[in-house]
C-alpha positions as CSV (number, residue, x, y, z in Angstrom):
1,X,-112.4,28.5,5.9
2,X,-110.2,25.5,5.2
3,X,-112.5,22.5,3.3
4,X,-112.1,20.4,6.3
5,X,-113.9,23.5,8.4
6,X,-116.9,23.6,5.8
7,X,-117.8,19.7,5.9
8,X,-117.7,20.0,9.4
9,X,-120.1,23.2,9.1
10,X,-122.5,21.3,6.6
11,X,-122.5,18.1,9.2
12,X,-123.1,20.0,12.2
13,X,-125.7,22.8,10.7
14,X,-128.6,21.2,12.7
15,X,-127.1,21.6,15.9
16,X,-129.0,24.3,18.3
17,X,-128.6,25.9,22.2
18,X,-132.1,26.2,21.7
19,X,-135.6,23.6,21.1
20,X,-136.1,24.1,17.6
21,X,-138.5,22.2,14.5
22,X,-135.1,21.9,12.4
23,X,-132.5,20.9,14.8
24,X,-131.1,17.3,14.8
25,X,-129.4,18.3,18.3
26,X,-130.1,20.4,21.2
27,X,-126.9,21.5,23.3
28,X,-128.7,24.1,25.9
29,X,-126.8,25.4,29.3
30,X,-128.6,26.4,31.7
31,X,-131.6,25.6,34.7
32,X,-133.0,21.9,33.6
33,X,-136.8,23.7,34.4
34,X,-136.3,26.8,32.8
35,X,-135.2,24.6,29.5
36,X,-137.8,22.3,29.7
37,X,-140.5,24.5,29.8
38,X,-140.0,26.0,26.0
39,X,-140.0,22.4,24.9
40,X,-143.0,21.4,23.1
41,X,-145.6,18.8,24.9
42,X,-144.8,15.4,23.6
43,X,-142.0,16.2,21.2
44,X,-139.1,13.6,23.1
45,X,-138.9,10.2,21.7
46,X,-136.6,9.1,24.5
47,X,-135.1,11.1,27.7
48,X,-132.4,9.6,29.2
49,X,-131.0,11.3,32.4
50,X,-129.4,11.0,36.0
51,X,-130.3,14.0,37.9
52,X,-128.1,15.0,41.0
53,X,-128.4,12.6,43.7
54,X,-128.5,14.8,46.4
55,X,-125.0,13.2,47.8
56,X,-123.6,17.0,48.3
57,X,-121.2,16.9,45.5
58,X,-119.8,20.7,44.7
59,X,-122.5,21.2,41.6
60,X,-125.6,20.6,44.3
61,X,-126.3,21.2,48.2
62,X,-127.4,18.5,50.1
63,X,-130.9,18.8,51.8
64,X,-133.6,16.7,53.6
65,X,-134.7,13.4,51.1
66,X,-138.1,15.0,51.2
67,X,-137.5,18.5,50.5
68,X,-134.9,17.1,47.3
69,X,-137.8,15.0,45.7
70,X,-140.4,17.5,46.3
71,X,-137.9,20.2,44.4
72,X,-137.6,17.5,41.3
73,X,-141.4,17.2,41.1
74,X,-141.5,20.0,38.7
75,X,-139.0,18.9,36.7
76,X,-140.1,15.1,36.6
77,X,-143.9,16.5,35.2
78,X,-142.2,18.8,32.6
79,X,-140.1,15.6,31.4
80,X,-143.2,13.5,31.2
81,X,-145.1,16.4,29.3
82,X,-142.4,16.8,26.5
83,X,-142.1,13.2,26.4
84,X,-143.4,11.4,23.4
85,X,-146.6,9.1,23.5
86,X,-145.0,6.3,22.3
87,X,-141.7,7.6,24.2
88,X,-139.4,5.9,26.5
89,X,-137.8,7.8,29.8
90,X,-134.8,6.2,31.3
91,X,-134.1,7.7,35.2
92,X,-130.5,6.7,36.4
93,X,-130.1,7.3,40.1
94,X,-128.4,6.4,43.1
95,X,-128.4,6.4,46.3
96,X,-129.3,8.8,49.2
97,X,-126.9,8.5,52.3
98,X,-127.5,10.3,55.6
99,X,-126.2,9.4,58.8
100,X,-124.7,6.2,57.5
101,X,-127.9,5.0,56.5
102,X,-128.9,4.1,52.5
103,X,-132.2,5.5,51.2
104,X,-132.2,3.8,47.0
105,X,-133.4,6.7,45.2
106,X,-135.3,4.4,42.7
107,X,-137.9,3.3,45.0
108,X,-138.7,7.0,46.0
109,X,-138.9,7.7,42.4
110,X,-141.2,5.1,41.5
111,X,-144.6,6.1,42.9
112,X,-143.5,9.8,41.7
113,X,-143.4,8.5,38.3
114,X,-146.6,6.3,38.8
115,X,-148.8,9.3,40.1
116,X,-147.5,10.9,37.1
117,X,-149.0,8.0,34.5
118,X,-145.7,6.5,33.6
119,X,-145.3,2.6,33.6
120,X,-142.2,1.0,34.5
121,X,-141.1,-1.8,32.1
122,X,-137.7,-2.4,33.6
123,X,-135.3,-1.7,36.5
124,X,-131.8,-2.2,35.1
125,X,-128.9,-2.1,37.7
126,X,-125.7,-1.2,36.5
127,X,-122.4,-2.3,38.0
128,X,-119.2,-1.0,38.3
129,X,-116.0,-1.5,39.8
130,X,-114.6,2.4,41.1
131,X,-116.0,4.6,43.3
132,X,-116.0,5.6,47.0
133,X,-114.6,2.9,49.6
134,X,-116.9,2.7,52.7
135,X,-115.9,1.5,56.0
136,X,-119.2,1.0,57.7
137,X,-120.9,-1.3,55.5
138,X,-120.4,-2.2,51.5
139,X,-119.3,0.1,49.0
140,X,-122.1,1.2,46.7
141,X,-120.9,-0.4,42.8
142,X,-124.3,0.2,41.6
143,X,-126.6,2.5,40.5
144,X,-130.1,2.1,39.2
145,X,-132.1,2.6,35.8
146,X,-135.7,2.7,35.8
147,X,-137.2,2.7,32.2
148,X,-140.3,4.1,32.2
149,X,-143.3,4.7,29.2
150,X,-146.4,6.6,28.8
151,X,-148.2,3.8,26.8
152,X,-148.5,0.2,26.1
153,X,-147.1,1.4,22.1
154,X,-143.3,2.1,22.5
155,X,-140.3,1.2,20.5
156,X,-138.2,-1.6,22.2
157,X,-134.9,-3.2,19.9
158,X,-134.2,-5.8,21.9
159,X,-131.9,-8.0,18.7
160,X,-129.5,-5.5,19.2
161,X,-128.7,-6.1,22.4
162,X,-130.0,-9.7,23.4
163,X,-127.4,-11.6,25.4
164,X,-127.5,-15.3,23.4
165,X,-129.3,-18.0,25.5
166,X,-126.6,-20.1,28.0
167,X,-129.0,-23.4,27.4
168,X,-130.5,-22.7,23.6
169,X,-133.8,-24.7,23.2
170,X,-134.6,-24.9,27.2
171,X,-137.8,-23.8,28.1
172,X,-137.9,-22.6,32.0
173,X,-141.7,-21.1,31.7
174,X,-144.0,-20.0,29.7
């Protein structure tokens, strides 16, 4: 083993296909379910995912909008229950499409979530510029993040990222 090999051997040592106490990482193939359920209750400080969207791309089948929640629903309670108290979940989804019509996923996610005890402290919408053309109404450049908590106590850095003010000392409202 060449030096180079062994630092990145000691750097890496905490890295894991499996949950475990001592790993940094987790890098685990397999069903999303079958994974969750040897996590821990409450061990996930934050959870960011995008689950399929049910769009029939070749990793998923497309079925009936109620039959695709109502499969999720076991997932989405295993990914509360291994998430943290103070922990944050971000869900990034699209949108549904059948027979030319939009369904946003978000808002069928939402009360999901709710029933679940979650509360929802933003809806981001992220924009981009590639993707599918449509010819029957406007091409979908968006997809949507809802970041969700299990408390009121939850880590937000929001320095980091704050966008600095276009009119610096303006007050709109209180």
């Amino acid at each position: 083993m060449t030096q180079q090999q062994s630092l990145f051997a000691e750097e890496h040592k905490t890295v894991s296909d499996a949950f475990s106490e001592n790993a940094e990482i987790v890098f685990s193939l397999g069903d999303t379910l079958d994974i969750l359920k040897t996590c821990p209750d409450g061990f996930a400080k934050l959870i960011i995912t995008s689950p399929p969207y049910n769009i029939g791309k070749e990793y998923e089948f497309q079925m009936n909008l109620n039959r695709y929640l109502s499969d999720l629903k076991p997932v989405l309670e295993q990914v509360v229950r291994v998430l943290a108290v103070d922990g944050s979940l971000c869900w990034q989804v699209g949108n549904y499409v059948k027979n030319k019509e939009v369904f946003p996923l978000d808002i069928y996610f939402y009360p999901i979530f709710k029933e679940l005890g979650l509360k929802l402290r933003n809806r981001v919408i992220w924009t981009f510029e590639h993707g599918l053309h449509c010819s029957v109404r406007f091409s979908g450049r968006y997809e949507t993040l809802l970041w969700f908590t299990k408390s009121d106590n939850y880590v937000f850095n929001l320095d980091p990222v704050r966008v600095p003010s276009k009119y610096p000392g303006v007050v709109f409202w209180r």
